[in-house]
TIPA-164263 format. One record per residue (C-alpha): residue in three letters; x, y, z; chain. Coordinates in nm, 2 decimals, decimal comma. Example, Ala and Ser with C-alpha at 12.3 -4.5 7.8 and 13.67 -1.06 7.14 Angstrom:
['ala'; [1,23; -0,45; 0,78]; 'A'];
['ser'; [1,37; -0,11; 0,71]; 'A'];
// end
This chain:
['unk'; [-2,31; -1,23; 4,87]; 'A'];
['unk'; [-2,14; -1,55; 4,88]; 'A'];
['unk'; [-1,78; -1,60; 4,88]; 'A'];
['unk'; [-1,74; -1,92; 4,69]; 'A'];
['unk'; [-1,61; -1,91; 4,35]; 'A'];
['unk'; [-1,77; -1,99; 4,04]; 'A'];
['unk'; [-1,60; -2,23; 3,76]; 'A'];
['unk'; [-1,35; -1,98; 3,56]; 'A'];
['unk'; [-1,44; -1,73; 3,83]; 'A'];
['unk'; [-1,24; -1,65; 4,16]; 'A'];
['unk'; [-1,38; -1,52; 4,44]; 'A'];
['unk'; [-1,38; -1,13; 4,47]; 'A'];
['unk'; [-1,37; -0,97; 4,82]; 'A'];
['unk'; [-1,36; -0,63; 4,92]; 'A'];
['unk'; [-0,98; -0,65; 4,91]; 'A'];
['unk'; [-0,97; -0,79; 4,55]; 'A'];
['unk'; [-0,98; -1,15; 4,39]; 'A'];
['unk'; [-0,91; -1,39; 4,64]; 'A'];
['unk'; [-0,62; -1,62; 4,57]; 'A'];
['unk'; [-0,69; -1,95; 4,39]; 'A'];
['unk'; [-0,78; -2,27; 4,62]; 'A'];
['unk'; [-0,47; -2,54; 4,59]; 'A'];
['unk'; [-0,33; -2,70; 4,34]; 'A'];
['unk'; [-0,52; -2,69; 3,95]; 'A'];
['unk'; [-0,46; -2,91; 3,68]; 'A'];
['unk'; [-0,16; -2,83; 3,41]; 'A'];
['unk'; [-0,32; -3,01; 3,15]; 'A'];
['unk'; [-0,70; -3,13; 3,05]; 'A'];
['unk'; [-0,81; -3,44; 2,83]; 'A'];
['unk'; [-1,09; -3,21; 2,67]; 'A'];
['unk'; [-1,28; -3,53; 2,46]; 'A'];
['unk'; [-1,45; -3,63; 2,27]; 'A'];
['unk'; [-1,63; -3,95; 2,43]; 'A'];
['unk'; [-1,55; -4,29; 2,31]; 'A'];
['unk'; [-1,30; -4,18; 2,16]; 'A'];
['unk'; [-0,98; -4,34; 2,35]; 'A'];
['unk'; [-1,04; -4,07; 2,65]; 'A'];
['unk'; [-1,05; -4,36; 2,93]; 'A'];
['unk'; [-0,74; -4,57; 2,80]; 'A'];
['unk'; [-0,51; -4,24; 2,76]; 'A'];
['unk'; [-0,65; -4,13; 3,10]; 'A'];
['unk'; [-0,56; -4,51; 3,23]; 'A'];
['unk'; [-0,26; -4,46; 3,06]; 'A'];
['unk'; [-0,13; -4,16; 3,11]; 'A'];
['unk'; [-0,21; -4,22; 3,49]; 'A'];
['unk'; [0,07; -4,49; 3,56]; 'A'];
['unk'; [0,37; -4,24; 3,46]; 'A'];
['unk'; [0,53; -4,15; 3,74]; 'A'];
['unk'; [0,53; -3,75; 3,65]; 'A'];
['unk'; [0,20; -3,76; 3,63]; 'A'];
['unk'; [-0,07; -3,71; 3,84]; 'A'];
['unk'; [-0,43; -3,79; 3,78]; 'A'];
['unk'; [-0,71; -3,78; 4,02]; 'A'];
['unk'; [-0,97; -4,10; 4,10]; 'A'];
['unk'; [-1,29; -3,88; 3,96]; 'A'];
['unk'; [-1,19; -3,92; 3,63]; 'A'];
['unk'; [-1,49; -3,68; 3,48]; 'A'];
['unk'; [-1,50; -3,36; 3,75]; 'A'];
['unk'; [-1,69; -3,17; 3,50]; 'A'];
['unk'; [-1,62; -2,87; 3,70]; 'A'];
['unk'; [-1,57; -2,58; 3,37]; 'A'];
['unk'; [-1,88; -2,73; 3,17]; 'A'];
['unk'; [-2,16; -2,58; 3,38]; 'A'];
['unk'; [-2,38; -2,56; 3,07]; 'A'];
['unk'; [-2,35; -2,91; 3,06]; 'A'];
['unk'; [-2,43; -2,99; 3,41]; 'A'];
['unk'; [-2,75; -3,16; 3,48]; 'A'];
['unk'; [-3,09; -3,04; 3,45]; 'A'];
['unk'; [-3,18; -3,11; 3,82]; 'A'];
['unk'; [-2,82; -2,96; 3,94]; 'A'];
['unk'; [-2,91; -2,67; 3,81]; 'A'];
['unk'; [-3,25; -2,63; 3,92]; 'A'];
['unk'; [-3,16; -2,78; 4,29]; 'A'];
['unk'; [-2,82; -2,62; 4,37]; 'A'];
['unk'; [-2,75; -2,78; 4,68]; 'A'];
['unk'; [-2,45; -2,81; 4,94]; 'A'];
['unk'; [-2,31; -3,09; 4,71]; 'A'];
['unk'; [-2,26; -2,83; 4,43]; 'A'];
['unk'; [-1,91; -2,80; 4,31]; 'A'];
['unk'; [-1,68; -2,50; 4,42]; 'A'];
['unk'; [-1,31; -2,45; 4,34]; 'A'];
['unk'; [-1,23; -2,57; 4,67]; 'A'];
['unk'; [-1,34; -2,91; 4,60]; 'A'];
['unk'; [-1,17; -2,88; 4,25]; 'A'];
['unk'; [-0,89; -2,80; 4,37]; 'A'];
['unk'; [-0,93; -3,09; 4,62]; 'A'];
['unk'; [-0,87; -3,34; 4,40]; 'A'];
['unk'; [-0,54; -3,22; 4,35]; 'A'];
['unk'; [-0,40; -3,19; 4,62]; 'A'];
['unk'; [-0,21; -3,51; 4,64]; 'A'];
['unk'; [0,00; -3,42; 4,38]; 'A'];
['unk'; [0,33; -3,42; 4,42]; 'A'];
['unk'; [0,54; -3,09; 4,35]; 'A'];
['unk'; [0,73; -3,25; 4,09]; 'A'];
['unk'; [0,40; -3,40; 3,87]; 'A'];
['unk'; [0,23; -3,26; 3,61]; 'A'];
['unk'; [-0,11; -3,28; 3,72]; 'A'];
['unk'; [-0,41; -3,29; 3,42]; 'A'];
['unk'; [-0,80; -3,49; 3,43]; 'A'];
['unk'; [-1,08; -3,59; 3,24]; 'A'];
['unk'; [-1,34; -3,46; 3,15]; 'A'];
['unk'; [-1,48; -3,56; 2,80]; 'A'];
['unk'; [-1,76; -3,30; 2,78]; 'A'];
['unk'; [-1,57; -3,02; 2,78]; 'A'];
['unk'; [-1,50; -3,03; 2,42]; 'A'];
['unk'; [-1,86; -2,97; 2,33]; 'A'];
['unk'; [-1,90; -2,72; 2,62]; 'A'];
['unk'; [-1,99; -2,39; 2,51]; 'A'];
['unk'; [-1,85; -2,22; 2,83]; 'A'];
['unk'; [-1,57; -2,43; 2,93]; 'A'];
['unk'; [-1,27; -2,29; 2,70]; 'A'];
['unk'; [-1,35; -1,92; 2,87]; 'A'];
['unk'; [-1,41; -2,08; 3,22]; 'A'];
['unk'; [-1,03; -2,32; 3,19]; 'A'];
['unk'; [-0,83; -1,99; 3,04]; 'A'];
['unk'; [-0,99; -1,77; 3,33]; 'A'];
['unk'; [-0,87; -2,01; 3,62]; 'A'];
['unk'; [-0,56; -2,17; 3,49]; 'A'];
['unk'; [-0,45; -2,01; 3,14]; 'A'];
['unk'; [-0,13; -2,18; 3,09]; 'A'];
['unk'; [-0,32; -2,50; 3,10]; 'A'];
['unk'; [-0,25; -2,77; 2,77]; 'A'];
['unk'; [-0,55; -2,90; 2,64]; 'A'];
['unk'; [-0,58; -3,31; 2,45]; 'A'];
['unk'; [-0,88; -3,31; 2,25]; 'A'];
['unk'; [-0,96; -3,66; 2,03]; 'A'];
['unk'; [-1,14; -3,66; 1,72]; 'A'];
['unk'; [-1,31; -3,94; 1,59]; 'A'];
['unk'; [-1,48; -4,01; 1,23]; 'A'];
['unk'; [-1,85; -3,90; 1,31]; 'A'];
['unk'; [-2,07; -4,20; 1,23]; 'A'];
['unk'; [-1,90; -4,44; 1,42]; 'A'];
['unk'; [-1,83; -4,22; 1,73]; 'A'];
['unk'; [-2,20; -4,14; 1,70]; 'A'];
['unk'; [-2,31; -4,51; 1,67]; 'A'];
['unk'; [-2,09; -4,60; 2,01]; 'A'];
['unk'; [-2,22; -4,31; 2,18]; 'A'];
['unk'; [-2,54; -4,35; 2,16]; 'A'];
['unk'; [-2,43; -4,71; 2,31]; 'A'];
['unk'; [-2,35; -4,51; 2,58]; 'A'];
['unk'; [-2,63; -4,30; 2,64]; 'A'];
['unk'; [-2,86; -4,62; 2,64]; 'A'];
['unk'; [-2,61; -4,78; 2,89]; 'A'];
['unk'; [-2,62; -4,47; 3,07]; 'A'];
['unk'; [-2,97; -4,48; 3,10]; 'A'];
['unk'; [-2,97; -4,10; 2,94]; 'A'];
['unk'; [-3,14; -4,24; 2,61]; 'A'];
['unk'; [-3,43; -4,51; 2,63]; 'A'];
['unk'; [-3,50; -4,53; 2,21]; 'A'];
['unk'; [-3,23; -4,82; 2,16]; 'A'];
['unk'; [-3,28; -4,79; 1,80]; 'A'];
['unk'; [-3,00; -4,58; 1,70]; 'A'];
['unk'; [-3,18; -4,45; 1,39]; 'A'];
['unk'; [-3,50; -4,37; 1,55]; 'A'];
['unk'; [-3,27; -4,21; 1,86]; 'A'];
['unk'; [-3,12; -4,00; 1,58]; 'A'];
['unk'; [-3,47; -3,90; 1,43]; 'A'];
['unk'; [-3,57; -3,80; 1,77]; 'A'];
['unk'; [-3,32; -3,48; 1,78]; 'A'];
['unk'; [-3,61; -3,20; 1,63]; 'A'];
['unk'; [-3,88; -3,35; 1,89]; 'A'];
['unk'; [-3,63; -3,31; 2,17]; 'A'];
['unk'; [-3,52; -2,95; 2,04]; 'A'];
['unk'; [-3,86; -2,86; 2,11]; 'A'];
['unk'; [-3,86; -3,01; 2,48]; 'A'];
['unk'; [-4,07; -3,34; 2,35]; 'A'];
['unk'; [-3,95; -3,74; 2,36]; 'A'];
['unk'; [-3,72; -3,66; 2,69]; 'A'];
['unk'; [-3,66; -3,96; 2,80]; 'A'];
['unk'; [-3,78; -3,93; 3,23]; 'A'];
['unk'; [-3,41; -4,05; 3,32]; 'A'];
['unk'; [-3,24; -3,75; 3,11]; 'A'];
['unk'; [-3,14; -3,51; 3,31]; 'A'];
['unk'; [-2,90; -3,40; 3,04]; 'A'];
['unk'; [-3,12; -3,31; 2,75]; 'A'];
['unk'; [-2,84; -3,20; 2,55]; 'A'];
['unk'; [-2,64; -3,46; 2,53]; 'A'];
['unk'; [-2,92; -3,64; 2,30]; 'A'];
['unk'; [-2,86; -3,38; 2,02]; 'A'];
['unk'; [-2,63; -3,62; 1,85]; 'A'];
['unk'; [-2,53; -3,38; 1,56]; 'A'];
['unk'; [-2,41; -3,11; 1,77]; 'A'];
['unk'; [-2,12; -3,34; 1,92]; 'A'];
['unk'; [-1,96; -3,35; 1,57]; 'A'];
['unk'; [-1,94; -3,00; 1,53]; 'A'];
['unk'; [-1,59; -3,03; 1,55]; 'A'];
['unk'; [-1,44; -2,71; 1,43]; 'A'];
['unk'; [-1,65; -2,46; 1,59]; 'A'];
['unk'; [-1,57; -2,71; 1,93]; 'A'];
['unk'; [-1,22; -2,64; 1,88]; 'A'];
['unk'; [-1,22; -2,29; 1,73]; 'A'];
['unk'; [-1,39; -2,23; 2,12]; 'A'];
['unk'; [-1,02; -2,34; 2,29]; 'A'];
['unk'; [-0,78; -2,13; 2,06]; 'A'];
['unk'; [-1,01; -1,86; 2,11]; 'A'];
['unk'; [-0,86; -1,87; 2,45]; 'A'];
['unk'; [-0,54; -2,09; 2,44]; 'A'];
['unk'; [-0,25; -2,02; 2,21]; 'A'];
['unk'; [-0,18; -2,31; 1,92]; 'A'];
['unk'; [0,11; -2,43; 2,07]; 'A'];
['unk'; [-0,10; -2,52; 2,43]; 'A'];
['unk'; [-0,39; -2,70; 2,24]; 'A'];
['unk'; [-0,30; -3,11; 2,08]; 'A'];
['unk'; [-0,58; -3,24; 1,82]; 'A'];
['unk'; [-0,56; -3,61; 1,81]; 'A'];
['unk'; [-0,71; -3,87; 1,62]; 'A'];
['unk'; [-0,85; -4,17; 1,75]; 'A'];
['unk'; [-0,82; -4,41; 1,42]; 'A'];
['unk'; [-0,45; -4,31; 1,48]; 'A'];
['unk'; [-0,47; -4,37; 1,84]; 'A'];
['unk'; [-0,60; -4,70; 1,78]; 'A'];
['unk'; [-0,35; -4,82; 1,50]; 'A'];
['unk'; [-0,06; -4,68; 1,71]; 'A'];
['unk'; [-0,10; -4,66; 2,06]; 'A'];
['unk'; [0,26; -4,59; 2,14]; 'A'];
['unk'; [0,34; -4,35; 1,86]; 'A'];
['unk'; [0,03; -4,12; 2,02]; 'A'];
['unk'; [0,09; -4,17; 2,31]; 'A'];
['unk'; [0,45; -4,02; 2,28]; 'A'];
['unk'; [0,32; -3,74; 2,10]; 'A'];
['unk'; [0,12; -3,70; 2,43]; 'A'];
['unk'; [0,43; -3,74; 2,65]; 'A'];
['unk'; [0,62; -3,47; 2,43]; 'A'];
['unk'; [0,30; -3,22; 2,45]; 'A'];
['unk'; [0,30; -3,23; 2,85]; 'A'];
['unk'; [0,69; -3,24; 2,81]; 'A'];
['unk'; [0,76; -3,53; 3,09]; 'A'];
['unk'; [0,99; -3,82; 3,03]; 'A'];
['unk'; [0,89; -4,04; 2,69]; 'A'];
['unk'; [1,07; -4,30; 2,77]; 'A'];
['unk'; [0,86; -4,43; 3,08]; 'A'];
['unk'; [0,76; -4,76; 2,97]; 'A'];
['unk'; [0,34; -4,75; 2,94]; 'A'];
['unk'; [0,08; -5,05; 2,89]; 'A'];
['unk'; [-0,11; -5,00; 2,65]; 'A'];
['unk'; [-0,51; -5,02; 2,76]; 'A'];
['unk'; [-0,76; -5,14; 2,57]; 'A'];
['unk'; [-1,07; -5,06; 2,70]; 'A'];
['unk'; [-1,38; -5,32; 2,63]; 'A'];
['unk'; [-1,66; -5,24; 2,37]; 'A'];
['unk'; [-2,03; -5,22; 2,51]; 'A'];
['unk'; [-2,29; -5,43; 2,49]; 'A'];
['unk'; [-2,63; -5,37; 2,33]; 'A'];
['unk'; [-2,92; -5,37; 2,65]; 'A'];
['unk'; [-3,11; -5,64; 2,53]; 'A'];
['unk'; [-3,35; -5,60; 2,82]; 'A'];
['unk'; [-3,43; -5,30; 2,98]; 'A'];
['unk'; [-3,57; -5,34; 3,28]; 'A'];
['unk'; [-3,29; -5,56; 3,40]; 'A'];
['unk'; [-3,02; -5,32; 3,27]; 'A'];
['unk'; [-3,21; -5,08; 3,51]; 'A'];
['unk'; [-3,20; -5,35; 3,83]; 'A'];
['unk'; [-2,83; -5,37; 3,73]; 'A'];
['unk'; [-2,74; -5,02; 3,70]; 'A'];
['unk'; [-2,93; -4,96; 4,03]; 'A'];
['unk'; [-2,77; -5,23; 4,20]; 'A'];
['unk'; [-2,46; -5,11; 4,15]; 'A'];
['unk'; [-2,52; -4,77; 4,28]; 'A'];
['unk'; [-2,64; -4,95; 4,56]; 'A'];
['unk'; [-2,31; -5,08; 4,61]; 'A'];
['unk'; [-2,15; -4,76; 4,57]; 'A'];
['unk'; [-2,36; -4,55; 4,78]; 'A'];
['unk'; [-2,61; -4,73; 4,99]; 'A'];
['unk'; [-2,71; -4,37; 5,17]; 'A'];
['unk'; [-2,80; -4,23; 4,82]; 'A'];
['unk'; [-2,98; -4,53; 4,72]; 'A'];
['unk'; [-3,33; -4,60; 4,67]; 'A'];
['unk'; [-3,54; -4,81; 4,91]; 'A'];
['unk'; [-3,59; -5,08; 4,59]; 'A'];
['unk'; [-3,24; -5,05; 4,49]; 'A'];
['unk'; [-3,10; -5,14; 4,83]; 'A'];
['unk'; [-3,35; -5,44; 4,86]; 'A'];
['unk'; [-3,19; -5,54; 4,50]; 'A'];
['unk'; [-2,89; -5,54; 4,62]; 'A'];
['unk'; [-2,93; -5,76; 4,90]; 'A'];
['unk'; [-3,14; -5,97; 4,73]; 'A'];
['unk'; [-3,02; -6,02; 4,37]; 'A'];
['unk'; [-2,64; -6,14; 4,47]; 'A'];
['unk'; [-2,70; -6,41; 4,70]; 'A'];
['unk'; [-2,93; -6,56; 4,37]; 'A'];
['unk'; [-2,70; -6,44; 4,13]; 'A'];
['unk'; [-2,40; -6,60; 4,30]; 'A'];
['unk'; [-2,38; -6,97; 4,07]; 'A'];
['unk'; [-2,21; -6,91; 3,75]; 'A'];
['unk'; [-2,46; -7,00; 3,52]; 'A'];
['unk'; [-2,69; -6,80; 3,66]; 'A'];
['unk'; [-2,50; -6,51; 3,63]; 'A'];
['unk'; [-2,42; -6,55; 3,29]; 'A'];
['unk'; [-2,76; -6,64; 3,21]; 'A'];
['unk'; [-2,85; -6,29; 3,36]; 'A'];
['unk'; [-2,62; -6,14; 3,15]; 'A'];
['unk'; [-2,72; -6,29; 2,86]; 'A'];
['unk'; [-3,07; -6,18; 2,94]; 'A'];
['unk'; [-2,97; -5,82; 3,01]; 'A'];
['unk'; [-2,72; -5,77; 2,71]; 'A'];
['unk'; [-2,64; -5,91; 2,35]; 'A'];
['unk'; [-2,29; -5,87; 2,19]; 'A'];
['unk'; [-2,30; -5,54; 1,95]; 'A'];
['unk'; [-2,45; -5,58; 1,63]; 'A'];
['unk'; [-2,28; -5,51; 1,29]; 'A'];
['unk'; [-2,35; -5,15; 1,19]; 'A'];
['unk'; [-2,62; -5,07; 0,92]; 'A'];
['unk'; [-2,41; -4,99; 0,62]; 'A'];
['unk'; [-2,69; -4,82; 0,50]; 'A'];
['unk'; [-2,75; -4,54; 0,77]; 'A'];
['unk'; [-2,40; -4,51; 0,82]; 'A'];
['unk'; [-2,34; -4,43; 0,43]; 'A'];
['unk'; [-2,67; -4,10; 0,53]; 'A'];
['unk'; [-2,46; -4,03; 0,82]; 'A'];
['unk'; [-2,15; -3,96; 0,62]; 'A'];
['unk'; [-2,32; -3,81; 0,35]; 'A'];
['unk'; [-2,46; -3,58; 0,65]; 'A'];
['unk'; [-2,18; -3,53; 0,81]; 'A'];
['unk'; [-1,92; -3,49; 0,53]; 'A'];
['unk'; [-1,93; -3,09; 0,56]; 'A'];
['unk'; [-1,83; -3,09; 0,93]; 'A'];
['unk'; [-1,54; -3,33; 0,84]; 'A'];
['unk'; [-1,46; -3,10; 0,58]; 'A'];
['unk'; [-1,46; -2,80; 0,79]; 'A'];
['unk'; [-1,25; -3,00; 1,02]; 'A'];
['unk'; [-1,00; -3,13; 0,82]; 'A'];
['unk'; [-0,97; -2,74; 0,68]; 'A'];
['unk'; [-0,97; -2,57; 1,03]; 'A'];
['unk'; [-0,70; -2,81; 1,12]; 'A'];
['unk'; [-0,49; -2,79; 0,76]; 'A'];
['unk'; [-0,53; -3,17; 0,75]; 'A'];
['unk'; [-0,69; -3,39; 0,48]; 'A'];
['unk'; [-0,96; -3,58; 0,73]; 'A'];
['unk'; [-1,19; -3,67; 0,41]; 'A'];
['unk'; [-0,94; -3,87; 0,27]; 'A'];
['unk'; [-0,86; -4,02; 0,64]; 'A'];
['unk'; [-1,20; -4,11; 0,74]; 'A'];
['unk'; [-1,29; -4,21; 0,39]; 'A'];
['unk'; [-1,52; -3,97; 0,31]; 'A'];
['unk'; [-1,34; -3,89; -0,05]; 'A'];
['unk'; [-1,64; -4,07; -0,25]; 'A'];
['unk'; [-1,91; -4,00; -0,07]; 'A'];
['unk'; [-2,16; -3,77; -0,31]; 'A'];
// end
């Protein structure tokens, strides 16, 4: 039987469980996505006490979560502790060492796998009111290439079909991801951590307050991993996306940059892309011309099927804002909605 561990759990010999690999992280920005993950990860990584590795989304504990074709394929390049723990290891003894890895909030077996392997970790989850973080993730998926149906309210409709295995899109190798309503199941997502990690080792944030006061959070984050709040931060703001407005050459794009990333891994027509595209991209205009062909500016939100989402998702908020003892209808301005 194979010696290398499994996420959340170490290696057991015939002599017993095999000490752990390294160095693990202290702390874990849990999620949600587009939520103010990136700029508190951007952020947090120019303090000096702490230390934050270049893969800012391991994924490591969220197995469940993993892709389709990872977990049909398991290959060399599968993850074990020791490459976890890899990512680590430059960490100085003196730094509090944490990542980022936005899934694991809605992972159903990351909370056990984290306590099993490091249970004296913090965990930093971010909340955000449901519609909108719904709307900008499903921006996300498209830009992803995960979801294909741009329409966000035909995307949405889609979630019963794709229960049933249907409407996959061929470049989803994540099915779950596309069932938008279970990512605002916030909390049963958080009941999952303090089933395993004490109140005190667990920080709810919200992002509206994130985003009205970036520095008053952002201390609050300081004081939760207890490491010197007076360390002068930038604040990050991190750029909206753009709508595709084109498909076909938001896939060229995508692939071309994976080209440049990885011309070992990449595809025969990506490569050619890439050495093709940039010498006629080069002028100005025609880059900006590509981009406008690719991509249009976000449109305003449909009041109307944001007003059904609410109305949808009021109960989770509800159950939110009680699990939490705070009043998140009144907050996200959900007190009028019938």
């Amino acid at each position: 039987m194979s010696s290398e561990p499994r996420a959340g759990t170490p290696s057991v010999d015939g002599d017993g469980p095999r000490e752990l690999p390294g160095r693990l992280p202290d702390f874990f920005i849990a999620g949600h996505q587009k939520c103010g993950t990136t700029a508190l990860y951007l952020m947090l990584g120019a303090h000096p006490q702490i230390f934050l590795p270049a893969v800012k989304e391991p994924r490591y504990f969220a197995t469940d979560l993993r892709s389709t074709r990872a977990r049909s394929r398991p290959s060399d390049h599968t993850p074990t502790l020791e490459w976890y723990a890899a990512l680590f290891a430059a960490a100085a003894p003196g730094q509090v060492a944490g990542e980022a890895s936005p899934v694991y909030l809605r992972s159903r077996v990351a909370p056990a796998a984290i306590a099993e392997v490091v249970p004296g970790a913090k965990i930093i989850a971010i909340l955000r009111e449901p519609a909108s973080f719904l709307r900008s993730f499903h921006l996300q998926m498209v830009s992803s290439g995960v979801e294909t149906e741009r329409d966000f309210a035909k995307a949405l409709a889609l979630e019963g079909e794709r229960r049933r295995g249907r409407s996959i899109p061929r470049g989803s190798h994540n099915p779950a991801s596309l069932m938008y309503s279970e990512h605002v199941r916030y909390a049963e997502q958080l009941r999952r951590f303090h089933d395993h990690f004490p109140p005190e080792q667990v920080l709810v944030l919200i992002y509206e307050e994130f985003r009205a006061d970036n520095q008053a959070t952002l201390g609050t984050v300081l004081r939760f991993l207890e490491v010197d709040r007076d360390q002068p931060l930038a604040q990050v703001d991190t750029p909206p996306l753009k709508e595709v407005r084109s498909g076909l050459l938001h896939r060229v794009t995508a692939e071309m940059r994976r080209a440049r990333k990885n011309q070992a891994g990449a595809g025969r027509l990506a490569r050619a892309a890439d050495a093709a595209l940039p010498g006629l991209l080069r002028p100005p205009a025609v880059r900006a011309g590509w981009r406008r062909l690719a991509y249009a500016p976000q449109k305003p939100a449909d009041p109307e099927l944001m007003l059904e989402l609410r109305r949808r998702f009021k109960p989770d908020v509800q159950a939110a804002g009680d699990y939490l003892g705070r009043d998140l209808v009144s907050l996200w301005g959900y007190e009028d909605i019938d």
